[in-house]
C-alpha positions in Angstrom: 54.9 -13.5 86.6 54.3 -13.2 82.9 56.5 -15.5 80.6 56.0 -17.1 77.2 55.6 -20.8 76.9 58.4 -23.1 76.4 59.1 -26.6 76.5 61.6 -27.0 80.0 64.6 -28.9 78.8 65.6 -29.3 82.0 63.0 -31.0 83.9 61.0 -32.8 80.9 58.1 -32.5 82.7 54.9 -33.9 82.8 52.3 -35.1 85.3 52.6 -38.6 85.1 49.2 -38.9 83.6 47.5 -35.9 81.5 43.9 -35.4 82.2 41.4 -33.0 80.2 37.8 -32.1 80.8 36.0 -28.9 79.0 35.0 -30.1 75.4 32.3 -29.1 73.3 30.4 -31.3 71.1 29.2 -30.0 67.6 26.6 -27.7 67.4 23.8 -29.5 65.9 24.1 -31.8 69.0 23.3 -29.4 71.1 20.2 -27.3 69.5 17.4 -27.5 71.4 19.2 -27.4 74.8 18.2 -24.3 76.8 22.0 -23.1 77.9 21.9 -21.8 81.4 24.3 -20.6 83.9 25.1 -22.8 86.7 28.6 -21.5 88.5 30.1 -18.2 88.1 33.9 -18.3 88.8 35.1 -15.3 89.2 34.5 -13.4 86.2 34.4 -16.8 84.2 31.2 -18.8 84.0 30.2 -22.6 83.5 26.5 -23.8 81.6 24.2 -26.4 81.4 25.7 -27.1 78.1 29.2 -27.2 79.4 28.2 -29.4 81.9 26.4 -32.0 78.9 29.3 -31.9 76.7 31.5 -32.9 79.6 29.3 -35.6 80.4 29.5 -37.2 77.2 33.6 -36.7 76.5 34.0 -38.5 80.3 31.4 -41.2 78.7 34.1 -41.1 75.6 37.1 -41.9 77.6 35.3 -43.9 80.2 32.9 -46.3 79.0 32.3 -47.8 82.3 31.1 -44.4 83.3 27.5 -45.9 82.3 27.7 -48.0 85.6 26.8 -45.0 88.0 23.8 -43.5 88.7 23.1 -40.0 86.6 23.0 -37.7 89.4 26.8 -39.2 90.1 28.0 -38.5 86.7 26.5 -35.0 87.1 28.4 -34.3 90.0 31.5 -35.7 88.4 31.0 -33.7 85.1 30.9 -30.4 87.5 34.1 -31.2 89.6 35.7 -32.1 85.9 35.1 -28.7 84.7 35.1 -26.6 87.8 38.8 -28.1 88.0 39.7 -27.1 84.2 38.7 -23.9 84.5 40.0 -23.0 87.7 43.6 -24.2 85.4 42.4 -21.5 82.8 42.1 -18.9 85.2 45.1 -19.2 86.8 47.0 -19.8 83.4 45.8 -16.3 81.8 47.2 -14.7 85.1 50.8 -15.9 84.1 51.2 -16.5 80.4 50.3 -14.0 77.5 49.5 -16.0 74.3 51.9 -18.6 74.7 52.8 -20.9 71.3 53.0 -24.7 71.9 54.6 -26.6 68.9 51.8 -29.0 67.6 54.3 -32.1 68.0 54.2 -31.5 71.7 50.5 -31.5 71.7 50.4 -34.3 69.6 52.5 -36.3 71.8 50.6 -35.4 75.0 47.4 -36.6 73.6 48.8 -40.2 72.7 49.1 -40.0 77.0 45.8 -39.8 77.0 44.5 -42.3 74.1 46.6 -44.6 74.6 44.8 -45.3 77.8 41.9 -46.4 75.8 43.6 -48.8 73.8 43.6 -46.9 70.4 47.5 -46.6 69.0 47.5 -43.8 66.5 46.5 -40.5 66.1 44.3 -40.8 63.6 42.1 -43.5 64.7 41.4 -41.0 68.1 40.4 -38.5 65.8 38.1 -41.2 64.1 36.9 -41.8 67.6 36.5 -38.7 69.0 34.5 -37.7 65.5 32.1 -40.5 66.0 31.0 -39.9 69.5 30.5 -36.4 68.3 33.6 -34.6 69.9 35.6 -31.7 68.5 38.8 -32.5 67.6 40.2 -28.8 67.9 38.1 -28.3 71.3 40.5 -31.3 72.3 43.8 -29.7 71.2 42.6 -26.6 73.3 42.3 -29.1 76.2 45.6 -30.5 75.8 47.3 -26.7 75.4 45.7 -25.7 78.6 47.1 -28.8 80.5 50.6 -28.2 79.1 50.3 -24.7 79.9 49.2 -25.3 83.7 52.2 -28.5 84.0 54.7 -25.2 82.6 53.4 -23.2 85.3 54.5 -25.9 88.0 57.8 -26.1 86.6 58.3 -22.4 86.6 56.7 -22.0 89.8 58.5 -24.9 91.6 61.6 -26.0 89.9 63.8 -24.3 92.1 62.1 -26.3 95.4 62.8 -29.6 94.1 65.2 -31.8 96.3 67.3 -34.2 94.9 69.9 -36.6 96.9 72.2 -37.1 93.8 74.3 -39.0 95.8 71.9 -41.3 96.9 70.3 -42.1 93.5 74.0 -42.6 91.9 74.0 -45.2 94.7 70.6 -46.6 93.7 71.4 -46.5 89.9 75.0 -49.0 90.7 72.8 -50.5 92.5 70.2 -51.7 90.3 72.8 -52.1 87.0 72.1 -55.5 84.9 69.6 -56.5 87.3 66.3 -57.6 87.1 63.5 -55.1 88.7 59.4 -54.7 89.1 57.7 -51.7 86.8 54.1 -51.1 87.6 51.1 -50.1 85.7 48.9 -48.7 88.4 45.8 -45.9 89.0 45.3 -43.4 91.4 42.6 -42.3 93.7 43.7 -38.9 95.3 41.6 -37.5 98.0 41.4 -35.1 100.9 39.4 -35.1 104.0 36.6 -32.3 104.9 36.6 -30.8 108.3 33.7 -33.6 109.3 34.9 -36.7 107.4 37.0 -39.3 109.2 39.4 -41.2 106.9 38.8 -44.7 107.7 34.7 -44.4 107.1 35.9 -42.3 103.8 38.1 -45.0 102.9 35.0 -47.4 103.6 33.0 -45.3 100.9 35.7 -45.5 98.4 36.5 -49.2 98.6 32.9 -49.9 98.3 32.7 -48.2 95.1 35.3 -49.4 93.6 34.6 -53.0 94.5 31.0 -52.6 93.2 31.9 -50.1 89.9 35.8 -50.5 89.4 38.5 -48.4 90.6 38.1 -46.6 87.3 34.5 -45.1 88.3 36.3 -44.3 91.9 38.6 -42.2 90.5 35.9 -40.4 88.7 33.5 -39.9 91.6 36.3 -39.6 94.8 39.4 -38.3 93.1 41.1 -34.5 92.9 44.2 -35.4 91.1 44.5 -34.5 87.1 44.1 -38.1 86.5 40.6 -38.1 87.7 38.8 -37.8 83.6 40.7 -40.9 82.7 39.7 -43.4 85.4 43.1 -42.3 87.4 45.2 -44.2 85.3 49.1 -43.7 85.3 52.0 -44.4 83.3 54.4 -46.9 83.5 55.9 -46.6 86.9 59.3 -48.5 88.0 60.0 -49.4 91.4 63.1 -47.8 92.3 61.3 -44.6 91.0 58.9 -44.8 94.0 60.0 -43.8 97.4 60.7 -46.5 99.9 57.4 -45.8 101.9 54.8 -46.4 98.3 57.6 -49.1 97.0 57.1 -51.1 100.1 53.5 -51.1 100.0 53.0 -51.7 96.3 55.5 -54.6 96.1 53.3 -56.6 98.3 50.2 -56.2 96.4 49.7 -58.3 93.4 48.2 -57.4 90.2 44.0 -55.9 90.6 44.9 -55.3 94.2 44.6 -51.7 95.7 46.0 -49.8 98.7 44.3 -48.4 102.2 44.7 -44.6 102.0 48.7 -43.5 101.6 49.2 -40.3 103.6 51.0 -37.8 100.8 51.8 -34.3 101.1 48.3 -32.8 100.7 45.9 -35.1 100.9 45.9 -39.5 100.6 46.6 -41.8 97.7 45.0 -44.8 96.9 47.1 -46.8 94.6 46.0 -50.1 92.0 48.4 -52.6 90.1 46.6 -53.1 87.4 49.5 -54.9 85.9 53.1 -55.8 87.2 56.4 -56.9 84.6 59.7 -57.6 85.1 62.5 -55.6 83.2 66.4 -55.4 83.0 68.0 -52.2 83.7 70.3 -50.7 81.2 74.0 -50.9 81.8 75.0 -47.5 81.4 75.1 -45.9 85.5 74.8 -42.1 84.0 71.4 -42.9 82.1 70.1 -44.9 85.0 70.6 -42.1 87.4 69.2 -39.7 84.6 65.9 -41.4 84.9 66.2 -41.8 88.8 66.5 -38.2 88.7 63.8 -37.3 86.1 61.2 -39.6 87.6 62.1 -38.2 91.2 61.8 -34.6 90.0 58.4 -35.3 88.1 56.9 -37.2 91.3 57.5 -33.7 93.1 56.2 -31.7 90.3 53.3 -33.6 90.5 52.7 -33.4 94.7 53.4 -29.6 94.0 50.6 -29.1 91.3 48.4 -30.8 93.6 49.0 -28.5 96.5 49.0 -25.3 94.5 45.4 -26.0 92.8 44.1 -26.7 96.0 45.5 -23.4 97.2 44.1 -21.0 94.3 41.0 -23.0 94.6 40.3 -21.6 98.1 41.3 -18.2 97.0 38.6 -18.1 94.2 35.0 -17.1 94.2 32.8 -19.8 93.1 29.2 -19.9 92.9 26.7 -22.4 92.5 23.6 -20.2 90.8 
């Protein structure tokens, strides 16, 4: 399948949280650093350098990164990247020079510094400058993550279930009334062939009770949240199916979840914070946002799956 890029007016999608990790710092930052190969995928390879420059653009959106040991943040720096470019690969075998307007772009990197705390676009680029960080190597980040969330919709649109019937229900239901919205991170994992999940659920509670559930999402999680501490978007409660909504309603606000069994692997959920909103009063725009945020939470199980499936189909090699 080889189709051009386009923004999906039907869906709207995007993961719930973008996450980005190849960047390359300027070059005077990096003389003197012999550049070396260390994985070959495919026909694609990954350095030493690539390796350093993700190190210190994790540090950049994670300060708290400084908390684990150096031979962690190595390993996390080579997951980051192994992950991104397994995305590339897999993107230049379905799209042929695709154009992304730069207002899109724009608007998926305030997902992603916003989570930081900075509010405009020009302060990140102040940021990014001052910790030594491209800003174009950044835009290319952001293209390839739009490009790969395209590639879900295109390849899984037309699986998407939705009980219309059911939500219309839901969105009467929830008209003028008060209800929960979430501000929660993610820790998603799956199990080797030798792990067991409750002493890997030991492991990953430990961690984040010692370094922070941000520094757990970096070390233990697969999902594309992983870069930014597994943080997630605003998430409202009736948007959550019964089985997470039950769960997270009893938790209150720093509190985190044993492992949730999802399709392809488990979910460890925090509320990092909890508000109360009203709901609109119009039942056809509640229902369009049951319906988008249903849609998007399948998307998002479905990108999840499918990277773990061309991941097993690739060569990769340590050297």
């Amino acid at each position: 399948m080889r189709e051009q890029f386009m923004i999906n007016k039907i869906f709207n999608f995007k993961l719930i949280s973008i996450s980005f990790f190849f960047i390359i710092l300027n070059h005077n930052i990096l003389e003197g650093i012999e550049n070396k190969i260390v994985f070959k995928i495919e026909n694609e390879i990954i350095t030493n350098l690539d390796i350093e420059n993700e190190t210190n653009y994790l540090q950049a959106l994670n300060p708290n990164i400084k908390n684990l040991d150096k031979n962690e943040i190595i390993k996390i720096s080579k997951n980051s990247i192994l992950r991104e470019k397994i995305k590339e690969i897999e993107i230049t075998k379905n799209f042929e020079d695709p154009k992304i307007p730069i207002e899109f772009l724009e608007k998926l990197i305030e997902n992603i510094y916003s989570t930081i705390g900075i509010t405009n676009l020009a302060d990140f680029k102040s940021y990014l400058s001052q910790k030594n960080i491209n800003n174009k190597n950044v835009l290319k980040k952001i293209k390839t993550e739009a490009l790969w969330n395209e590639l879900i919709v295109l390849k899984f649109s037309n699986k998407i279930k939705i009980n219309e019937a059911r939500l219309k229900k839901q969105a009467k239901e929830i008209i003028n009334k008060e209800t929960k919205t979430y501000l929660m991170s993610e820790i998603f994992f799956e199990l080797s062939d030798n792990e067991i999940l409750d002493k890997k659920y030991k492991e990953i509670s430990e961690t984040i009770n010692n370094k922070g559930f941000d520094n757990a999402a970096l070390k233990y999680s697969i999902s594309e949240t992983a870069s930014i501490g597994g943080k997630l978007d605003w998430i409202n409660e009736n948007s959550l199916n019964n089985k997470i909504k039950n769960i997270i309603n009893l938790k209150k606000k720093n509190e985190f979840s044993k492992p949730i069994t999802v399709p392809g692997g488990f979910l460890i959920l925090q509320v990092n914070d909890i508000k109360k909103i009203k709901s609109g009063k119009n039942i056809d725009e509640e229902l369009k946002k049951l319906i988008r945020s249903s849609k998007n939470l399948q998307l998002n199980q479905y990108s999840k799956i499918y990277f773990n499936r061309i991941k097993e189909n690739l060569s990769i090699n340590e050297i």
